[in-house]
C-alpha positions as CSV (number, residue, x, y, z in Angstrom):
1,X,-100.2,166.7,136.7
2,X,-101.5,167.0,133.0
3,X,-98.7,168.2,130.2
4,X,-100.1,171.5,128.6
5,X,-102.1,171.0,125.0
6,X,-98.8,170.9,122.3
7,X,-98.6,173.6,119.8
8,X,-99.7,172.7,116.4
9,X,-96.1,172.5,115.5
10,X,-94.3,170.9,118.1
11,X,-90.6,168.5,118.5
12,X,-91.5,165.3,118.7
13,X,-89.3,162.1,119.3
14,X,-89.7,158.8,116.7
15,X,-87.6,156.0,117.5
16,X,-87.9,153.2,114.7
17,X,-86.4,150.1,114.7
18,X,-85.2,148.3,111.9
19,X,-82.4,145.9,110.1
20,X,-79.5,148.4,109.0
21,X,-79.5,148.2,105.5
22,X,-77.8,150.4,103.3
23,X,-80.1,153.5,102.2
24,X,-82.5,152.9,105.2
25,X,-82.0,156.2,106.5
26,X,-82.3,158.2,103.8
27,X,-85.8,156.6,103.0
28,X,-86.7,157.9,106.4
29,X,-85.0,161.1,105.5
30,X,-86.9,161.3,102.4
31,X,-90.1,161.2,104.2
32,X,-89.3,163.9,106.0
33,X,-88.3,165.9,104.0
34,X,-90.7,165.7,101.6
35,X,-92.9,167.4,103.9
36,X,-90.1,170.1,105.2
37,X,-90.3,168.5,108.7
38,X,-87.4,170.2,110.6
39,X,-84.9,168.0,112.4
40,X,-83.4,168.6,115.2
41,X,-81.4,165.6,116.1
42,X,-80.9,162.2,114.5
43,X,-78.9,159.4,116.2
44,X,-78.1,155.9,115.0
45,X,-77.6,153.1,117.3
46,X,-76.8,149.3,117.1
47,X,-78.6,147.2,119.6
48,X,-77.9,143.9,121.2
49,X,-79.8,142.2,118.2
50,X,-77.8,141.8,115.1
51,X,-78.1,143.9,112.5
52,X,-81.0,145.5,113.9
53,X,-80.6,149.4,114.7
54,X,-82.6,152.3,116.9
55,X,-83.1,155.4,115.0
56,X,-83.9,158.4,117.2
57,X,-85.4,161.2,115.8
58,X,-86.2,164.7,117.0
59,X,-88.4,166.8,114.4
60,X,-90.6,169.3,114.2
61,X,-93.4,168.9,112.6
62,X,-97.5,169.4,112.9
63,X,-98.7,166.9,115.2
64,X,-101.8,166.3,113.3
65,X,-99.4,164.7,110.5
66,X,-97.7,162.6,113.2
67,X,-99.8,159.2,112.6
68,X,-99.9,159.5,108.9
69,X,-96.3,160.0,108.9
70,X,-95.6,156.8,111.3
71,X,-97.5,154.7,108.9
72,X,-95.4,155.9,105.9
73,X,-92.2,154.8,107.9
74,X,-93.4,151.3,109.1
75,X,-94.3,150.6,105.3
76,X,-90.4,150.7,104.7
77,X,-89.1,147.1,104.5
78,X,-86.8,147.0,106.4
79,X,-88.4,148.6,109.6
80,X,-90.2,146.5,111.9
81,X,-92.1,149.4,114.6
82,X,-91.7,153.1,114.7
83,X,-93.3,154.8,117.8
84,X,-93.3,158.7,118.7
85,X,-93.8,160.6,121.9
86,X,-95.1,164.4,122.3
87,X,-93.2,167.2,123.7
88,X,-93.2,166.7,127.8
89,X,-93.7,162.6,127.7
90,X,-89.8,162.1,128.0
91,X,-87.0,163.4,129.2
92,X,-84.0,163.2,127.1
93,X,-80.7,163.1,127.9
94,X,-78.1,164.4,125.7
95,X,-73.9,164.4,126.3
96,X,-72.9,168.7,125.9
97,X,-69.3,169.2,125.4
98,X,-68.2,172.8,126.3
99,X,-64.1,173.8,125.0
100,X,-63.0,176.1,127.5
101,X,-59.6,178.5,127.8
102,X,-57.3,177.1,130.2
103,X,-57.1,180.5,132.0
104,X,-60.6,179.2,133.4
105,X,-58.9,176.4,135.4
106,X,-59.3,177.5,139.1
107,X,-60.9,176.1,141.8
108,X,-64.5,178.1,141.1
109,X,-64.2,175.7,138.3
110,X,-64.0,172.7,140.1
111,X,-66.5,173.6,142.1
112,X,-68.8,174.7,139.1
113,X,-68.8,171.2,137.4
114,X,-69.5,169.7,141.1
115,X,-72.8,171.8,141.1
116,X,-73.4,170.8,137.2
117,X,-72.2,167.3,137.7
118,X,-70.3,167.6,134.7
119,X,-66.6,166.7,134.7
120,X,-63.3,167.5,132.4
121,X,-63.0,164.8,129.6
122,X,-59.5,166.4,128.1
123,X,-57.2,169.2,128.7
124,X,-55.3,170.5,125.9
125,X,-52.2,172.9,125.6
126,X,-54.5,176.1,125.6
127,X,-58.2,174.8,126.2
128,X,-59.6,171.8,128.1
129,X,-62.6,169.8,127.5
130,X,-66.0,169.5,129.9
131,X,-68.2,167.2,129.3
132,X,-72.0,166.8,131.1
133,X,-75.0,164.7,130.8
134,X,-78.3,165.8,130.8
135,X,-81.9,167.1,129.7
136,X,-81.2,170.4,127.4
137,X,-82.1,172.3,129.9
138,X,-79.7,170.7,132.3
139,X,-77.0,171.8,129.5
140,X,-78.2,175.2,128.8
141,X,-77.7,176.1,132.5
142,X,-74.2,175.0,132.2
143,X,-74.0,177.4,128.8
144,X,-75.3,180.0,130.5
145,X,-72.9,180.0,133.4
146,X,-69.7,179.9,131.4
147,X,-70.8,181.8,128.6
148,X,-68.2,184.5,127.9
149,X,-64.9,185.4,126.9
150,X,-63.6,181.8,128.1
151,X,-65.8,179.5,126.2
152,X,-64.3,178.4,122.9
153,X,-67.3,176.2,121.6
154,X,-70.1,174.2,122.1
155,X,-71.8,170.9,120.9
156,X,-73.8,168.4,122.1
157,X,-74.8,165.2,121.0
158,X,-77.6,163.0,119.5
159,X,-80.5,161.9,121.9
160,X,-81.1,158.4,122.9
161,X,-84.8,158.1,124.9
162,X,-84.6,155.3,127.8
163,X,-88.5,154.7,126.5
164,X,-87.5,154.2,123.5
165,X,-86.0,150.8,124.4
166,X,-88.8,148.4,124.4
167,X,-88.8,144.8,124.3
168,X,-88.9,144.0,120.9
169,X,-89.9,140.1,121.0
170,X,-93.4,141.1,119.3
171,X,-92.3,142.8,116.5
172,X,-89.1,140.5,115.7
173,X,-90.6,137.5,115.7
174,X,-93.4,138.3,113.5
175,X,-91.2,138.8,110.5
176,X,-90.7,136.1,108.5
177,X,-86.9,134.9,108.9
């Protein structure tokens, strides 16, 4: 099934990879927001390489600008490929963490984060922890269903795309040691 034409501005996902060198990210930063892109989420992670990070981001921004703005990012020294992906060509997985009142503790609940597959990562005195993997969709359902008097806060985390993960012989090997 075709994915539906993007809006002109539209999220889109960049993962770049490149040595992790002190005021890499904000060069990246820099470019974006020079240009006001909005971002949503940012996540920094080490890979099996050393000293060589994935830097996930999610931004808004018009699509039309996308290339242009890929070009700028793989002219920073340090960076050996940055790649991007439309809305609807990945499905990304985020961790939610929802701080419940302990008064919610019953048995509904356990069957609840059976449903949600989502499971309790710390009780407190007063509150407990839940924690649940998934699209943020997946974790808006969850919201939804213990919005209310008993939920204490809500966060979820940075996104890391499973496409994102390429095999980076190419690229690496390329750069002059």
């Amino acid at each position: 099934m075709k994915q539906p034409r993007p809006h002109e501005n539209d999220h889109c996902i960049i993962a770049i990879y490149a040595d992790d060198k002190k005021g890499l990210l904000a060069q990246i930063l820099n470019l974006l927001n020079k240009r006001s892109y909005v971002i949503s989420s940012l996540n920094v992670s080490r890979t099996d390489i050393n000293e060589l990070v994935l830097i996930t981001i999610e931004a808004k921004l018009p699509l039309d600008e996308l290339q242009n703005l890929l070009k700028k990012i793989e002219k920073v020294i340090e960076i050996y490929k940055a790649m991007a992906w439309l809305p609807g060509e990945l499905e990304l997985n985020k961790v939610g963490f929802y701080r419940v009142a302990k008064q919610l503790l019953n048995d509904d609940l356990w069957l609840m984060l059976q449903k949600y597959g989502a499971v309790v990562s710390k009780i407190f005195d007063d509150s407990l922890v839940i924690q649940k993997t998934g699209t943020d969709r997946d974790l808006n359902e969850l919201y939804n269903r213990l919005d209310g008097q008993h939920l204490l806060s809500f966060c979820k985390s940075g996104l890391i795309a499973e496409k994102c993960m390429v095999q980076l012989d190419n690229y690496y090997a390329a750069v002059p040691a």
